[in-house]
Backbone as CSV, one residue per row, in Angstrom:
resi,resn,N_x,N_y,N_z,CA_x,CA_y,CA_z,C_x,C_y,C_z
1,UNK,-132.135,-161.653,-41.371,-133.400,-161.951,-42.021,-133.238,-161.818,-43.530
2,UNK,-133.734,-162.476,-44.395,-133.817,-162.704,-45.566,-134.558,-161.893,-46.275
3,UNK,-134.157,-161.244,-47.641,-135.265,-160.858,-48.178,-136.067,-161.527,-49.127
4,UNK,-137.455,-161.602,-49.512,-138.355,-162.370,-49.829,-138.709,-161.995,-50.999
5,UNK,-138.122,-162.258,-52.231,-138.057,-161.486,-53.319,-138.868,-162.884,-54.665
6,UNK,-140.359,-162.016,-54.857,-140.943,-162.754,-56.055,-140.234,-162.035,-57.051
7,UNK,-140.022,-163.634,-58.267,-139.596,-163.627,-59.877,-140.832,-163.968,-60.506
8,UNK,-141.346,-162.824,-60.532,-142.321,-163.263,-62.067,-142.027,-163.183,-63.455
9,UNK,-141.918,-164.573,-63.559,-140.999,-165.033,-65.340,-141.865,-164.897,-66.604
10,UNK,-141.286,-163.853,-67.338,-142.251,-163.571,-68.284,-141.845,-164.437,-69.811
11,UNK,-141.535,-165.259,-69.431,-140.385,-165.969,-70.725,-140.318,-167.468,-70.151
12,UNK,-140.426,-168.441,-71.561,-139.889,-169.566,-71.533,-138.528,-169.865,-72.425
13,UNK,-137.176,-170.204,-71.568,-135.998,-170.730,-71.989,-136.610,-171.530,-73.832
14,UNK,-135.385,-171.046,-74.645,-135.554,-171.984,-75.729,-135.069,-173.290,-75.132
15,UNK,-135.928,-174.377,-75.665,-135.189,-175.852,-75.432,-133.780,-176.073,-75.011
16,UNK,-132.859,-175.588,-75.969,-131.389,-175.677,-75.954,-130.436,-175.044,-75.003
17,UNK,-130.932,-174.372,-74.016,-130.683,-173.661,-73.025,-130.726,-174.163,-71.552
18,UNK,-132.384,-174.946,-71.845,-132.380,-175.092,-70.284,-132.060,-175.996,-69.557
19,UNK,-131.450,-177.147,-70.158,-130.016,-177.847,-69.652,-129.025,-176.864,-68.610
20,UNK,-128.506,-175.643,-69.107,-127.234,-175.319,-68.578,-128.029,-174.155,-67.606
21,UNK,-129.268,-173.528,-68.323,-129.825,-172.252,-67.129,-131.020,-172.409,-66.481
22,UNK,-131.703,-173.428,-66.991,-133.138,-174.058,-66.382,-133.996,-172.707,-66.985
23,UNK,-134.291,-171.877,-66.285,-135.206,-170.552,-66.601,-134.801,-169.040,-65.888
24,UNK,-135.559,-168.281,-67.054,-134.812,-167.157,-66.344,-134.725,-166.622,-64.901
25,UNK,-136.331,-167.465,-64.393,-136.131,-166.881,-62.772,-134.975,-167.816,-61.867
26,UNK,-134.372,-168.916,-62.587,-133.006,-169.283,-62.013,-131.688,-168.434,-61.994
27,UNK,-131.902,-167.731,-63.519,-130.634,-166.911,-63.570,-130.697,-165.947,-62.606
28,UNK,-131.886,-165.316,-62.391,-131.678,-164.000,-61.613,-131.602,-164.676,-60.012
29,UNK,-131.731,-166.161,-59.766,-131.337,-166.522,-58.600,-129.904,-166.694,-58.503
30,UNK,-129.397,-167.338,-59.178,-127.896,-167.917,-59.416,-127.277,-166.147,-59.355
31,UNK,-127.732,-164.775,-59.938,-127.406,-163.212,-59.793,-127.233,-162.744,-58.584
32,UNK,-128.373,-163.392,-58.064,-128.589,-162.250,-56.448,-128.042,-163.130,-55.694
33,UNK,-127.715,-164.309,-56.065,-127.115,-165.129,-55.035,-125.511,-164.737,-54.620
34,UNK,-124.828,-163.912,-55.952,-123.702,-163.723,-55.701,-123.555,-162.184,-54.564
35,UNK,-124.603,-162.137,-54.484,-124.691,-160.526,-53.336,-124.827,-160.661,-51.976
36,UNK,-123.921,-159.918,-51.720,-123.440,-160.009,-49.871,-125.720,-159.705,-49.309
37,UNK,-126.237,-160.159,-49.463,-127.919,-159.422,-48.950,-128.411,-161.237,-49.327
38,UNK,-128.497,-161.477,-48.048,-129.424,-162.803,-47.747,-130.738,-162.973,-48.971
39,UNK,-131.072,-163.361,-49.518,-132.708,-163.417,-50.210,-133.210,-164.781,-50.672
40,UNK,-134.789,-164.828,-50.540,-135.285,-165.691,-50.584,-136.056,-165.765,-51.826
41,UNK,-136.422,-166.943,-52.773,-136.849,-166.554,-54.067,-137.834,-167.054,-54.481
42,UNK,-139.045,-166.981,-55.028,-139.741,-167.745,-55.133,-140.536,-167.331,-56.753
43,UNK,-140.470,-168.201,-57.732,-140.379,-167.713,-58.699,-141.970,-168.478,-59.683
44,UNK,-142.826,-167.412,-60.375,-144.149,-167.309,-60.731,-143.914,-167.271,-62.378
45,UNK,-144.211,-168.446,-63.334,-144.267,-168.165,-64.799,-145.496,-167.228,-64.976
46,UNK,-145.801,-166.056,-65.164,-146.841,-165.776,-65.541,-147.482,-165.894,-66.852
47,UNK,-146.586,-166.111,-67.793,-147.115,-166.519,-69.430,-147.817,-167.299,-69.204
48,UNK,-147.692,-168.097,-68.021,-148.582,-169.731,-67.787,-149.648,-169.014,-67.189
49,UNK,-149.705,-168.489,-67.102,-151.129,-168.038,-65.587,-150.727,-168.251,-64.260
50,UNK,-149.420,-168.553,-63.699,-148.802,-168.621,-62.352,-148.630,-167.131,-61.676
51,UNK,-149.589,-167.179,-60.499,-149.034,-165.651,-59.650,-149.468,-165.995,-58.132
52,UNK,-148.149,-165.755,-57.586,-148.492,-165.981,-55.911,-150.087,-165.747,-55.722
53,UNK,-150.862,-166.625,-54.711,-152.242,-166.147,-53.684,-151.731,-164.941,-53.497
54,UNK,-152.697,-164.312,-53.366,-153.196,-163.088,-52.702,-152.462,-162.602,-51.217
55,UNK,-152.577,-163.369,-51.038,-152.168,-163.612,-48.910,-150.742,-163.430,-49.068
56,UNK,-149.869,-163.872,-50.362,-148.544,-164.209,-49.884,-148.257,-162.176,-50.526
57,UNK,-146.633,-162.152,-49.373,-146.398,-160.961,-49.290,-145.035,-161.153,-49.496
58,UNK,-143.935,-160.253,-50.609,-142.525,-160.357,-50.503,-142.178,-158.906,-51.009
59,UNK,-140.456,-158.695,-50.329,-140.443,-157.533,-50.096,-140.060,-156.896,-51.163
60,UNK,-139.924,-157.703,-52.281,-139.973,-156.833,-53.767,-140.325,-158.126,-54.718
61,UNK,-141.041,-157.772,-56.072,-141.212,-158.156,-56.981,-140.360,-157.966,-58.431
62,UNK,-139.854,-158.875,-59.269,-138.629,-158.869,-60.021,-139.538,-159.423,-61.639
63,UNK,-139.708,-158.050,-62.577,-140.428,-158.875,-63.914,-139.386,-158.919,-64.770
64,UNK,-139.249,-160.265,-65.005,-137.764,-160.810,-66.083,-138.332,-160.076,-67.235
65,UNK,-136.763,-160.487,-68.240,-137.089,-159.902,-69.403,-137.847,-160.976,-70.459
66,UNK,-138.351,-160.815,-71.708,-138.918,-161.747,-73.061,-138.720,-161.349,-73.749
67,UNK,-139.009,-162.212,-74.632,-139.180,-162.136,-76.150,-140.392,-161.475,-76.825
68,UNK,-141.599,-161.213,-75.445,-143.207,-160.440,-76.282,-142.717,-158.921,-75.892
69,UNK,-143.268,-158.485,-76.574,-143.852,-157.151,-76.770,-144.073,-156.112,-75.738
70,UNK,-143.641,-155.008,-75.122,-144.164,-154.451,-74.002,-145.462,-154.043,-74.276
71,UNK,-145.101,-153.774,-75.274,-146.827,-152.811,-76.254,-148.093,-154.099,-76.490
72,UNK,-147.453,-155.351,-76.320,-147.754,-156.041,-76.739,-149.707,-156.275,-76.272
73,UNK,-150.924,-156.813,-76.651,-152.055,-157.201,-76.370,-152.142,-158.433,-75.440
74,UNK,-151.641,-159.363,-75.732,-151.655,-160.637,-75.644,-152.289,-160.488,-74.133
75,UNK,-153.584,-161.451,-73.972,-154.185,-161.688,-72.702,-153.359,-162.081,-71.380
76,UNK,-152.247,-162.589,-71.171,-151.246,-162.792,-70.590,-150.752,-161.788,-69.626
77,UNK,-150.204,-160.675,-70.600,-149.591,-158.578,-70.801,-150.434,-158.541,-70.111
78,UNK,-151.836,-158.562,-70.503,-152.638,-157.726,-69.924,-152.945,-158.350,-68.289
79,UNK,-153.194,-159.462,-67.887,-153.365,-159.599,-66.436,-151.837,-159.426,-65.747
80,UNK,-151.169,-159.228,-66.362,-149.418,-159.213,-65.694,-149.782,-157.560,-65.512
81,UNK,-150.194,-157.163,-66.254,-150.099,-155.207,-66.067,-151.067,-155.086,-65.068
82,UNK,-152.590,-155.691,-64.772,-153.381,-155.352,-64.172,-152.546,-155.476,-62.687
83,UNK,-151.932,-157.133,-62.267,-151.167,-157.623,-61.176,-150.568,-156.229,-61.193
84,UNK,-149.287,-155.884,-61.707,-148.137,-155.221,-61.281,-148.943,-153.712,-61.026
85,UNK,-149.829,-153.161,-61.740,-150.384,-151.766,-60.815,-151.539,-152.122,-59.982
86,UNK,-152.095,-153.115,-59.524,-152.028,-153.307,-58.567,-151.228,-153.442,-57.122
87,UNK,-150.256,-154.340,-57.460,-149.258,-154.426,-56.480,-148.127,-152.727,-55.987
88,UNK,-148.547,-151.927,-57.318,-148.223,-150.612,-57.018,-148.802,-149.831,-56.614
89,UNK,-149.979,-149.919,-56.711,-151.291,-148.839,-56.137,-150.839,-149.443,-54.312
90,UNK,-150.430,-150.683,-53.935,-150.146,-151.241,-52.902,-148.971,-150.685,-51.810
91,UNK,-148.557,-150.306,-52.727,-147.248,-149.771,-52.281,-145.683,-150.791,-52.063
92,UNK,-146.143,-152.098,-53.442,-145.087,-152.989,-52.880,-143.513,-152.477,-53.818
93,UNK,-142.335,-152.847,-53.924,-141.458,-152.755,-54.236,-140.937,-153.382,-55.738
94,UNK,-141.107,-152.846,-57.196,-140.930,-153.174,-58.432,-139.753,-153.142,-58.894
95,UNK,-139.456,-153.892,-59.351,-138.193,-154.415,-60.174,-138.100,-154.819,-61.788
96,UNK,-138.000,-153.871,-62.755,-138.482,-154.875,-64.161,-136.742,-154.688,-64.766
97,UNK,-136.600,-156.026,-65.496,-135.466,-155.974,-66.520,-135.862,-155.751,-67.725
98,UNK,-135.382,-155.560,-68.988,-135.842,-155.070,-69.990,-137.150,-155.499,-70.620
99,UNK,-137.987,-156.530,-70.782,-139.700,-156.188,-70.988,-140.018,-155.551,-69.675
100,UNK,-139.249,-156.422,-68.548,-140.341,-156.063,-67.037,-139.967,-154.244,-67.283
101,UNK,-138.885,-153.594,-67.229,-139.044,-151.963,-67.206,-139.623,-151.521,-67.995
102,UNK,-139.917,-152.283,-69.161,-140.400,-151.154,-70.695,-142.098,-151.417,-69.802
103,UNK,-142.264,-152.387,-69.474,-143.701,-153.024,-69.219,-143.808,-151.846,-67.773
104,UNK,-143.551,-151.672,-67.043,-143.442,-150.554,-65.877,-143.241,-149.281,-66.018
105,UNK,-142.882,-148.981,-67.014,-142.653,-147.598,-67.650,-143.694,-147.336,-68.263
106,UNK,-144.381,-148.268,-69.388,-145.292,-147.682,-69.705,-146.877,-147.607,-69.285
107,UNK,-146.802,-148.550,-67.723,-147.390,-149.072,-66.642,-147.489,-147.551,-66.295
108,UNK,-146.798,-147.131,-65.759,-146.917,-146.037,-64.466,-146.468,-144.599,-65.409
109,UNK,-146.668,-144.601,-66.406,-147.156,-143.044,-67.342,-145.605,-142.840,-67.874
110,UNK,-144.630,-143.828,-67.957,-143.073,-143.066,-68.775,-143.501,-143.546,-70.190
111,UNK,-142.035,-143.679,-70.850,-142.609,-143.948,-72.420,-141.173,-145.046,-72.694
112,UNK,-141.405,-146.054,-73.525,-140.257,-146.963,-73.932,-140.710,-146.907,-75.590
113,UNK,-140.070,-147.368,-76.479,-139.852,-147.284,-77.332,-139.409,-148.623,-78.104
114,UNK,-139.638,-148.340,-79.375,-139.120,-149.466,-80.198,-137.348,-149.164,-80.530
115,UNK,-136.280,-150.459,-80.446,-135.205,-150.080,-81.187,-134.674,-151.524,-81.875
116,UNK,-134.484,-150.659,-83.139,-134.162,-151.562,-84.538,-132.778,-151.855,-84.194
117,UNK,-132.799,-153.413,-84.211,-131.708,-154.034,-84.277,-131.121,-154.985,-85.046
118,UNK,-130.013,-155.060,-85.349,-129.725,-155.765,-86.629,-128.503,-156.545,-85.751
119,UNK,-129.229,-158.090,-85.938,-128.588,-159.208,-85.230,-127.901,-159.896,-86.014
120,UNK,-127.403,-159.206,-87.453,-127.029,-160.469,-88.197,-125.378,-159.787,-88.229
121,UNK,-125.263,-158.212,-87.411,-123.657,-157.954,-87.529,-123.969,-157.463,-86.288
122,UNK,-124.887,-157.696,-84.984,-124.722,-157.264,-83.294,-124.415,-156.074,-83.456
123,UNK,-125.152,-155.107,-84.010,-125.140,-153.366,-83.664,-126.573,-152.888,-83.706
124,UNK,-126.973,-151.695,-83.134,-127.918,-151.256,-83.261,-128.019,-150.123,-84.085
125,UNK,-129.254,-150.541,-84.797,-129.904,-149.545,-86.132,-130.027,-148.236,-85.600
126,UNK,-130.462,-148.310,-84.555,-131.224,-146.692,-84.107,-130.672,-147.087,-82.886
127,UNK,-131.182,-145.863,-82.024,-130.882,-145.971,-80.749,-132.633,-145.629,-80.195
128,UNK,-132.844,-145.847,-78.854,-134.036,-145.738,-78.472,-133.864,-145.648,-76.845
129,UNK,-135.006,-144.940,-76.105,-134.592,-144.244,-75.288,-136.034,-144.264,-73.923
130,UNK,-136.088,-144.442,-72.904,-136.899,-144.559,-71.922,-137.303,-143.024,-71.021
131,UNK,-138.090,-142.651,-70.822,-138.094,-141.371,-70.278,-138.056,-141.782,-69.080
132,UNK,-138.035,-141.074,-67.864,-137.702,-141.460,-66.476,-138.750,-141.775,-65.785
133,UNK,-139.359,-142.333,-64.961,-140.230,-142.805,-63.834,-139.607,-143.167,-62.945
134,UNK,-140.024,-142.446,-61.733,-139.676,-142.787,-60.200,-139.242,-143.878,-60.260
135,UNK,-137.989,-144.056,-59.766,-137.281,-145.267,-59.799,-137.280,-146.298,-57.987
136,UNK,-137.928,-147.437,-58.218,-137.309,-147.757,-57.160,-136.193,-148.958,-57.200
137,UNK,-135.056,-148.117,-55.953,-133.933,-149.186,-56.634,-133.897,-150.269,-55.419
138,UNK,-133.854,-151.347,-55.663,-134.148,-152.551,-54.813,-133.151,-152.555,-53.607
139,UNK,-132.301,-152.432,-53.804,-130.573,-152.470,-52.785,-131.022,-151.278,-51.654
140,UNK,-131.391,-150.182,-52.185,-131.381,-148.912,-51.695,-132.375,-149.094,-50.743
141,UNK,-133.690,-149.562,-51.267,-135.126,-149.236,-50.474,-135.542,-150.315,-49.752
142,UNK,-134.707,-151.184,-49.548,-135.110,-152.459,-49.113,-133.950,-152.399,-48.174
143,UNK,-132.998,-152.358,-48.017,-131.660,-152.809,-47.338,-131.408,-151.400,-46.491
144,UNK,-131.520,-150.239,-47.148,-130.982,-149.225,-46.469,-129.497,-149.087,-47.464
145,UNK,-128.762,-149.739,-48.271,-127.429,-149.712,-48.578,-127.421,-149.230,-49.849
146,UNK,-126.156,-149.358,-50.531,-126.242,-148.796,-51.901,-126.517,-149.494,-53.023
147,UNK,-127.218,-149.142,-53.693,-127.855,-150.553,-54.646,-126.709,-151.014,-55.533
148,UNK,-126.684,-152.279,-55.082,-125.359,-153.083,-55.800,-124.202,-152.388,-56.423
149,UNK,-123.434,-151.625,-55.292,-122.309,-150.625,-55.887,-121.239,-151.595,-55.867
């Protein structure tokens, strides 16, 4: 049996990209595709206002990373945060990559942070640091196995 894993894409590909990667909820398909664990994908822009009906059920949810703000206002953030603690008050299975964790961390009471980066020599200014929140790891709690060892 397959697992049934929503991508809610918080990001649109620059132009020049999506020739070779289409969007990010492709990459993280073309990712999990290389893993011995069957899964099924079905992938939600939410910047657009795209989010599965209500009715539909999968056994984890995956929030890509962007270019906005975790801290960010934008009306968008805000129904994506309302969705995702919802779907946690639910008891469903969360997955964030770097907005989706900073956005889940500071979702469910941890703390993320700003870090200054200087892209014009690829090093980082500062360093910056996530405090811990109950982690759930997808491989582990879903499969029974070791998360992608």
């Amino acid at each position: 049996m397959s697992l049934r894993i929503c991508i809610l894409e918080t990001d649109i590909l620059r132009p020049e990209l999506v020739d070779e990667y289409q969007g990010y909820g492709q990459m993280f398909q073309r990712l999990f595709s290389q893993q011995p664990i069957a899964a099924e994908f079905t992938v939600y822009n939410v910047m657009q206002g795209d989010y599965p009906s209500d009715d539909l059920t999968f056994d984890a949810y995956l929030v890509t990373g962007s270019k906005a703000d975790s801290f960010g206002t934008d009306p968008w953030i805000q129904t994506l945060k309302q969705y995702l603690l919802n779907r946690y008050e639910r008891g469903d299975k969360l997955l964030g990559v770097c907005f989706g964790h900073q956005l889940l961390a500071l979702l469910l009471g941890g703390a993320a942070g700003y870090l200054r980066y200087d892209y014009s020599s690829r090093h980082d200014a500062d360093t910056a640091g996530t405090e811990s929140v109950q982690a759930l790891l997808l491989g582990r709690d879903i499969t029974g196995m070791s998360a992608f060892a």
